[in-house]
C-alpha positions as CSV (number, residue, x, y, z in Angstrom):
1,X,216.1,113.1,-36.5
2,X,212.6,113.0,-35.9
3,X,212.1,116.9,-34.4
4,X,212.3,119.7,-36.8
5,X,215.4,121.6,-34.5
6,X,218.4,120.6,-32.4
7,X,217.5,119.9,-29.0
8,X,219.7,122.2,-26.5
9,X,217.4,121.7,-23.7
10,X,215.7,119.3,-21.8
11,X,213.0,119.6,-19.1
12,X,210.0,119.1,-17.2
13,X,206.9,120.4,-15.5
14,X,204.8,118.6,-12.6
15,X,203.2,118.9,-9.2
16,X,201.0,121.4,-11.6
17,X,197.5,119.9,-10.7
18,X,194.9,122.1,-11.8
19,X,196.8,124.8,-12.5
20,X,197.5,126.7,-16.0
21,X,201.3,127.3,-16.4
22,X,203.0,129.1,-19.7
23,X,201.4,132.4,-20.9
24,X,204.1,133.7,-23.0
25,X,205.7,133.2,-26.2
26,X,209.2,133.2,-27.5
27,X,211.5,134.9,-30.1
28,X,213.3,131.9,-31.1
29,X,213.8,128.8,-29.0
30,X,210.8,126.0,-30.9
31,X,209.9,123.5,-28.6
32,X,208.3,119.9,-28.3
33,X,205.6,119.5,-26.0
34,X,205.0,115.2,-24.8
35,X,202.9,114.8,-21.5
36,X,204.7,111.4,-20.3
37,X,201.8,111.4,-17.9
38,X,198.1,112.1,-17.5
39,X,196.4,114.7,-19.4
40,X,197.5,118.5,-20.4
41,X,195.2,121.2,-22.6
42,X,197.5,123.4,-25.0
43,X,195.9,126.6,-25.7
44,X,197.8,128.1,-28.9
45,X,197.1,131.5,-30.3
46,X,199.8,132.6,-33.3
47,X,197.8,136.0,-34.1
48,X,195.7,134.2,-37.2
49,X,194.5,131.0,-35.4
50,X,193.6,129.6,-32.3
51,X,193.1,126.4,-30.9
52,X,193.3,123.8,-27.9
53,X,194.9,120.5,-28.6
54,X,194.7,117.5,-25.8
55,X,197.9,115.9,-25.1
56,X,196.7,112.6,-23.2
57,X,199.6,109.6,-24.3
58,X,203.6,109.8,-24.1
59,X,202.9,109.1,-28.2
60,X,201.4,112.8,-28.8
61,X,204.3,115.1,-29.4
62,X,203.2,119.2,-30.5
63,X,205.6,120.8,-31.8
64,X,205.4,125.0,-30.5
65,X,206.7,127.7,-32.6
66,X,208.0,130.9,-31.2
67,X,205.1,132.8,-32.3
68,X,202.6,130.6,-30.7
69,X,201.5,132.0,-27.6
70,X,200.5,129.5,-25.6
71,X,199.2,127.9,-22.0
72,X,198.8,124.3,-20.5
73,X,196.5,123.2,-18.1
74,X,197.3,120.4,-16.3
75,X,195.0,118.0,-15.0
76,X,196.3,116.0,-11.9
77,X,199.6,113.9,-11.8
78,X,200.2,115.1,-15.1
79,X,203.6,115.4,-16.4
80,X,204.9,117.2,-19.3
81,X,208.4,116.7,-20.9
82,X,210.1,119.3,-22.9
83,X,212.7,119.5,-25.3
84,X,213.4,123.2,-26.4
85,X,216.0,124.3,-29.7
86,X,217.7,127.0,-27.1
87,X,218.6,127.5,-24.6
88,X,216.9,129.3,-21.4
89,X,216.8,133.0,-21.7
90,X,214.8,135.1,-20.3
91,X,215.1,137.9,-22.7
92,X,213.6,134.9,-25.3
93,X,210.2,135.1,-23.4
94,X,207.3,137.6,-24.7
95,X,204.7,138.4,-22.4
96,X,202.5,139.4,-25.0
97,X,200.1,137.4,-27.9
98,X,201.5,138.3,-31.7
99,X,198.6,140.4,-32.9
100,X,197.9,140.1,-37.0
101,X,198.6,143.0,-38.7
């Protein structure tokens, strides 16, 4: 009860040092981003507003909407757990920022 969706999936990125993953956005699936280890930069950009949040402690959870394009860098050893409201698809992924109108 403490996420604003369902989770439907569950899963994990590492052996990422120093790289930028992500790059894409989604048409539905919402997702919770948690680094259960070391240290990832979010870049988000939803059209209107852009910024780049620090997720450094397994208490830190951001919550990604499907119009938030978005990237993480990951420092090294990091980890980041997610839990996602759909399921994979890859007709769910856009490869290209939401532009305001």
């Amino acid at each position: 009860n403490h996420l604003p969706f369902k989770v439907n999936r569950i899963y994990w990125t590492y052996n990422a040092d120093n790289q930028e993953r992500g790059g894409h956005r989604h048409l539905v699936t919402r997702q919770a981003l948690i680094a259960i280890n070391g240290s990832i930069t979010i870049n988000i950009d939803n059209g209107f507003k852009k910024s780049s949040l620090l997720l450094d402690d397994p208490t830190k959870c951001l919550i990604v909407e499907p119009e938030d394009w978005h990237t993480m860098y990951f420092e090294k050893n990091a980890i980041l757990l997610v839990l996602a409201s759909h399921h994979y698809n890859k007709d769910d992924y856009v490869n290209l920022p939401l532009r305001k109108k």
